[in-house]
C-alpha positions in Angstrom: 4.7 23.7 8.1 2.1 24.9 10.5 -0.7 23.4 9.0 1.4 19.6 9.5 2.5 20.8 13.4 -1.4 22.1 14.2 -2.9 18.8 12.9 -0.8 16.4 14.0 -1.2 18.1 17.3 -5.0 18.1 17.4 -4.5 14.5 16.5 -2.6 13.2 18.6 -4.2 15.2 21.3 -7.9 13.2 20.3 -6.5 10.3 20.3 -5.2 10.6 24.4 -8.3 11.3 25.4 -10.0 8.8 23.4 -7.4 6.1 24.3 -7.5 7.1 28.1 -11.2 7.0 28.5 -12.3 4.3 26.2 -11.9 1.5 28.9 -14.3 4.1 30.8 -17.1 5.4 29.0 -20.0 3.5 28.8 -21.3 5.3 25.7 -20.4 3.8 22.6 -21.2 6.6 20.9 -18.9 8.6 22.6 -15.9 6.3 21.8 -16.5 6.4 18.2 -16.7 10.1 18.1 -13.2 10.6 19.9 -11.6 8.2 17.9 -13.2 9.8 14.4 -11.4 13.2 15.9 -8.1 11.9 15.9 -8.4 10.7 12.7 -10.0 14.3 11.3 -7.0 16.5 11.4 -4.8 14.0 9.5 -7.7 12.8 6.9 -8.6 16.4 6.3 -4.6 17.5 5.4 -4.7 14.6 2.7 -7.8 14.9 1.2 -8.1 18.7 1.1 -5.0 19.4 -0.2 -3.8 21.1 -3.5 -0.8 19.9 -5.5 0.6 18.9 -2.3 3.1 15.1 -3.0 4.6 13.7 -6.0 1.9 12.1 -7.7 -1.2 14.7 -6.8 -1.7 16.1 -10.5 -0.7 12.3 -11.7 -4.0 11.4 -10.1 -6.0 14.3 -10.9 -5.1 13.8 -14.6 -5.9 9.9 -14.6 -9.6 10.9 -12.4 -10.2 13.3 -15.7 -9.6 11.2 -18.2 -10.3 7.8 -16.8 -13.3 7.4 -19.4 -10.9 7.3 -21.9 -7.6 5.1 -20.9 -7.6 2.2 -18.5 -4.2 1.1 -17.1 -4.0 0.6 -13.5 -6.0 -2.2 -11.3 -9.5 -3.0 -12.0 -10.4 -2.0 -8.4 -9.2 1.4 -9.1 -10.5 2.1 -12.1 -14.1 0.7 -11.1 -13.3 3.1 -7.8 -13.3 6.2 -10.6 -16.1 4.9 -12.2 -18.2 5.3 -9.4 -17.1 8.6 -8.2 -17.7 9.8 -11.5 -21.2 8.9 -11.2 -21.8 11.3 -9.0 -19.6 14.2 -9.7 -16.3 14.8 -12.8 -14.4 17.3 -9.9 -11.2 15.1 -9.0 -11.0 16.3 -5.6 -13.8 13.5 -5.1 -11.2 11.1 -5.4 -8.4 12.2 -3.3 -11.3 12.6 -0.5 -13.0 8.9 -1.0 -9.4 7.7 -1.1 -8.2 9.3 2.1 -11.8 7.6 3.8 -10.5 4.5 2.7 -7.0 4.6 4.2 -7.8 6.6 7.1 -10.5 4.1 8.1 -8.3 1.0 7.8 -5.2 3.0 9.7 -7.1 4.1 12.5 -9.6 0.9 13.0 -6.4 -1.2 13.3 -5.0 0.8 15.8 -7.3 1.2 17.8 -8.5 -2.6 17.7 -4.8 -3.8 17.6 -2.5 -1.7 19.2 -1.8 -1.4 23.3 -0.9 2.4 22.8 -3.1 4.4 20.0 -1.7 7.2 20.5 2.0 6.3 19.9 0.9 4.0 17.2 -0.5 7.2 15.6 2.6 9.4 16.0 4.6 6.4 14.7 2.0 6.5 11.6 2.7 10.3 11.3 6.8 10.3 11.5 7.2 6.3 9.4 6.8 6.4 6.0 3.3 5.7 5.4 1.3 8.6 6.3 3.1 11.6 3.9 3.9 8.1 1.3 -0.1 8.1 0.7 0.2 11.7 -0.7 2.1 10.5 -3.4 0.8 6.5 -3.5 -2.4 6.6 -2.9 -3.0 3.7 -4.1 -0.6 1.2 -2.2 -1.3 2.9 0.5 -5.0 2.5 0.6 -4.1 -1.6 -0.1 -1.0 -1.6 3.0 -4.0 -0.1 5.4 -6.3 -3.1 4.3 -3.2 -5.6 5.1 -2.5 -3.5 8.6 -6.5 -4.2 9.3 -6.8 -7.5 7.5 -4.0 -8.8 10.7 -6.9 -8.9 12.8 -8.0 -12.0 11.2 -5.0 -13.6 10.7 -4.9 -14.2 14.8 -8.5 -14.8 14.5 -8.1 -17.7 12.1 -10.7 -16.6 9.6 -9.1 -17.4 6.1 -11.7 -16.4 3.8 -12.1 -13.0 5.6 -8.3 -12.6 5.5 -8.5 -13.4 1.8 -11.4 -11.3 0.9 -9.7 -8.4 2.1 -6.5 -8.8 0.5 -7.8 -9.6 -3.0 -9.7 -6.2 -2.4 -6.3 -4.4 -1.7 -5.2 -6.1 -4.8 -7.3 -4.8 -7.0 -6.2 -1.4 -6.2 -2.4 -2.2 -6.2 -1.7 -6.0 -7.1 1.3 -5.9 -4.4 -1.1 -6.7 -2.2 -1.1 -10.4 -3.0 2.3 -11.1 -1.3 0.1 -10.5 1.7 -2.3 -14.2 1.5 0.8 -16.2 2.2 1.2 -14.7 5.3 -1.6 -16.1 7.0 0.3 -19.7 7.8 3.1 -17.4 8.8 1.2 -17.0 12.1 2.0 -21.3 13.3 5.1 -20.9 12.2 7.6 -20.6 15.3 11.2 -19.3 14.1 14.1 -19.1 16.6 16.4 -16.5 16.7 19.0 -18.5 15.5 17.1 -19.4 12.1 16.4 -15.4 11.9 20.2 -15.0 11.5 20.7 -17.7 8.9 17.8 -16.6 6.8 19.0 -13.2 6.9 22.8 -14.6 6.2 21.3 -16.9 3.5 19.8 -13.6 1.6 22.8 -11.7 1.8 25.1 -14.7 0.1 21.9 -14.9 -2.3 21.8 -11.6 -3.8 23.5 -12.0 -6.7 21.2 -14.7 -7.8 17.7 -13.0 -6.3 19.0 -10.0 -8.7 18.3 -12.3 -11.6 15.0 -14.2 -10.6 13.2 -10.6 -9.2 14.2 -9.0 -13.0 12.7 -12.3 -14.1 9.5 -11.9 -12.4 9.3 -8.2 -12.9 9.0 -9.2 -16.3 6.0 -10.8 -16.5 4.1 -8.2 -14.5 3.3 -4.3 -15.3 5.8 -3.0 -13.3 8.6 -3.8 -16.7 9.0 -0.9 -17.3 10.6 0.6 -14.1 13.6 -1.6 -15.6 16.6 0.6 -16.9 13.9 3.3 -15.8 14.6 6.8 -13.5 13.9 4.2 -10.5 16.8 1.6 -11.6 19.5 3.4 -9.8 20.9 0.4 -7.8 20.7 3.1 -4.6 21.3 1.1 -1.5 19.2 3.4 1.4 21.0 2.8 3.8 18.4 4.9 6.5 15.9 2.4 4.9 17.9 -0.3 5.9 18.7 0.5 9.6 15.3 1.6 11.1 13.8 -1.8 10.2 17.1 -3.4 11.8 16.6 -1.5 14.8 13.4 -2.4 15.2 13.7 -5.6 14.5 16.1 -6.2 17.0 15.0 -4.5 19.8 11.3 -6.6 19.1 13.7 -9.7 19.8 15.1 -8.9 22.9 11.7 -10.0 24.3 11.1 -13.2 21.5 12.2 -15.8 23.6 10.8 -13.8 26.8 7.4 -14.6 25.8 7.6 -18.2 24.7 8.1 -18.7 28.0 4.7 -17.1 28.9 1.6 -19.6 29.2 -0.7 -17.2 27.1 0.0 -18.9 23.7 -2.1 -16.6 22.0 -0.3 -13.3 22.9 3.1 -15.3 22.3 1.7 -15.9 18.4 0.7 -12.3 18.5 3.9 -11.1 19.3 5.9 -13.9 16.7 3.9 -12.5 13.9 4.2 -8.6 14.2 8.4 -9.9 15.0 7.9 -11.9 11.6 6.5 -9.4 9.7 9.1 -6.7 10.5 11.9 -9.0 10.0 10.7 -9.8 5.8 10.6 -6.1 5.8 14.6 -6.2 6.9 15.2 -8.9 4.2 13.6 -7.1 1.8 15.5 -3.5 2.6 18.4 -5.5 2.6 18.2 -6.4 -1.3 16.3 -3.0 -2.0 19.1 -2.3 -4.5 18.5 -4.9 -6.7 15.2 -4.1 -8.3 13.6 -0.7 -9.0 11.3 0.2 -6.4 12.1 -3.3 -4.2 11.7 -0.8 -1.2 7.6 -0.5 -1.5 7.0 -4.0 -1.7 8.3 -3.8 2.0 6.0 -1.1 3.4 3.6 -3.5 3.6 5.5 -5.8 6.1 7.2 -2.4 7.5 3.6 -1.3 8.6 3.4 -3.7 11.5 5.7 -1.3 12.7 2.9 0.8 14.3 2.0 -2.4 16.5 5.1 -4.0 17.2 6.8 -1.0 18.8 3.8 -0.1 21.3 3.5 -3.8 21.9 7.6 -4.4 22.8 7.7 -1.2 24.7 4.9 -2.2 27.1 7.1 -5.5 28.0 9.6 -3.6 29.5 8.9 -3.5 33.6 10.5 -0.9 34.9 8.1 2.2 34.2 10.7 4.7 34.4 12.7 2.8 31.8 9.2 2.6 29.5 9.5 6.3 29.7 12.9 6.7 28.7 12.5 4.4 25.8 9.0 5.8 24.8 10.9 9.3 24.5 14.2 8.4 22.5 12.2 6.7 20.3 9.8 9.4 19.4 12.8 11.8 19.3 14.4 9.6 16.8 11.3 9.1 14.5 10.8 13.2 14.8 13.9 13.8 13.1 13.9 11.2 11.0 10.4 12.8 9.4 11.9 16.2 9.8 15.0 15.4 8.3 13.3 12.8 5.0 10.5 14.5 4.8 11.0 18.2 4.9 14.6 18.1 4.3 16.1 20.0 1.6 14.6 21.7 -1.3 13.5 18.3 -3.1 10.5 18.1 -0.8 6.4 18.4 -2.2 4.9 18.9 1.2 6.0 22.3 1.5 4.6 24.6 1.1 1.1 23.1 1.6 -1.7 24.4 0.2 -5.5 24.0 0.5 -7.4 23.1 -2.3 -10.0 25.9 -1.0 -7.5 28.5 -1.7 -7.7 27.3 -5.5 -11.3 26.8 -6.2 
């Protein structure tokens, strides 16, 4: 547990400095190199560690014997490829794969995000930082949708598009992403939230049948009537996402009253995205696994929350909100995460103390 507590501390502790003097600094140079140290601790617990999240030896086995069986996306597998050009020691690919989603993670918070550092502890205690131990793979393609964002408010399609079809090709969820570029016109009241979200509720009975339809014709078949086809409703899954989502609205019609329309379609998007994470976690029981295909959305998370806090006026009450909310996503990564005696973080373990 130390090794988690000492590197989420250096971490965060980077990435104040960094954020507090980039406006500052004329050195570029030295920007960079503070933001790269806040992302070090993190990137060096994933990609150094030894046996250390539910799918670790999963990985290791596929990296060994990838020459031989070919089963996941083509971007994966031509990912192996190339690592084993250069080396047959699978810790190569836990390290290039904790580059990739590190790089994508940090560049979009610090390009996209008013508050980097609590974007980053928000990283740490959501589910996507300690989920990338165990899917490497979606999470690499979730950090390429977090980054591709950028170009959605830009309005540059073909980037958007590139990037996304890269994420793809290491996890193919990533193509629910491309539609969500027209998402960024679209203007929905609060009113139409509700009756969406009522709409999928009445629906669920007949989304049950059209999801087990599609899963069908994809890879993911046979996760039907599988260990993962429990019908659990989460219901801590369910909530954070409806918290979130409703304290983001408070301030939705707020800022359509603001004459900046491009910070108004900023805000409307990251709101969007977080609420088809909430209709999502709100059918989660349906299909096997429904739950990931959220994350994705979920992610904007890291944004929104910075980005809704910093519309709040009084500073006193930023402070107070800022603080219960970090205390809430603490023990919500204390209590998930290293909970019980089900948990694979603990106890961590280098992969220098194997070698």
């Amino acid at each position: 547990m130390s090794v988690y507590i000492t590197n989420f501390a250096l971490s965060l502790f980077f990435s104040i400095f960094a954020f507090n003097k980039r406006k500052t600094m004329k050195n570029k140079c030295t920007k960079i190199m503070f933001s790269i140290l806040s992302a070090l601790p993190l990137f060096a617990v994933a990609a150094f560690r030894y046996g250390v999240g539910n799918d670790y030896f999963s990985y290791a086995d596929y990296f060994n014997n990838s020459s031989h069986i070919q089963y996941m996306e083509y971007g994966f597998d031509l990912l192996i490829r190339i690592i084993r050009n250069f080396t047959t020691n699978y810790v190569a690919l836990f390290v290039v794969c904790s580059v990739i989603f590190f790089y994508f993670i940090f560049k979009a918070i610090y390009e996209q995000s008013i508050n980097p550092t609590l974007s980053i502890f928000l990283f740490i205690c959501a589910p996507y930082y300690f989920e990338f131990f165990s899917g490497m793979r979606q999470m690499m393609a979730v950090a390429i949708f977090l980054y591709s964002i950028k170009y959605i408010k830009q309005r540059k399609l073909l980037h958007y598009i590139i990037l996304n079809l890269i994420g793809a090709s290491l996890h193919s969820s990533s193509l629910i992403f491309i539609p969500i570029y027209w998402l960024y016109n679209i203007k929905i009241t609060p009113k139409m939230f509700f009756t969406l979200f009522l709409a999928t509720l009445i629906s669920r009975p007949f989304l049950k049948n059209i999801l087990y339809k599609v899963i069908t014709m994809t890879n993911y078949v046979s996760y039907i009537d599988g260990t993962f086809d429990n019908n659990h409703f989460g219901i801590v899954t369910f909530i954070i996402p409806l918290f979130i989502f409703l304290f983001a609205m408070m301030f939705y019609n707020k800022d359509k009253e603001k004459k900046d329309e491009l910070e108004v379609k900023e805000y409307q998007l990251y709101c969007n995205l977080m609420f088809i994470q909430l209709l999502i976690t709100s059918i989660q029981d349906l299909v096997p696994l429904l739950t990931r295909l959220g994350w994705g959305f979920g992610i904007s998370q890291i944004i929104l929350i910075p980005l809704t806090i910093s519309k709040i006026k009084k500073p006193k009450d930023r402070l107070c909100i800022t603080t219960l909310i970090c205390i809430l996503f603490l023990i919500y990564v204390i209590i998930m995460r290293f909970g019980g005696g089900g948990s694979t973080l603990l106890p961590f373990r280098w992969i220098f103390d194997v070698l």
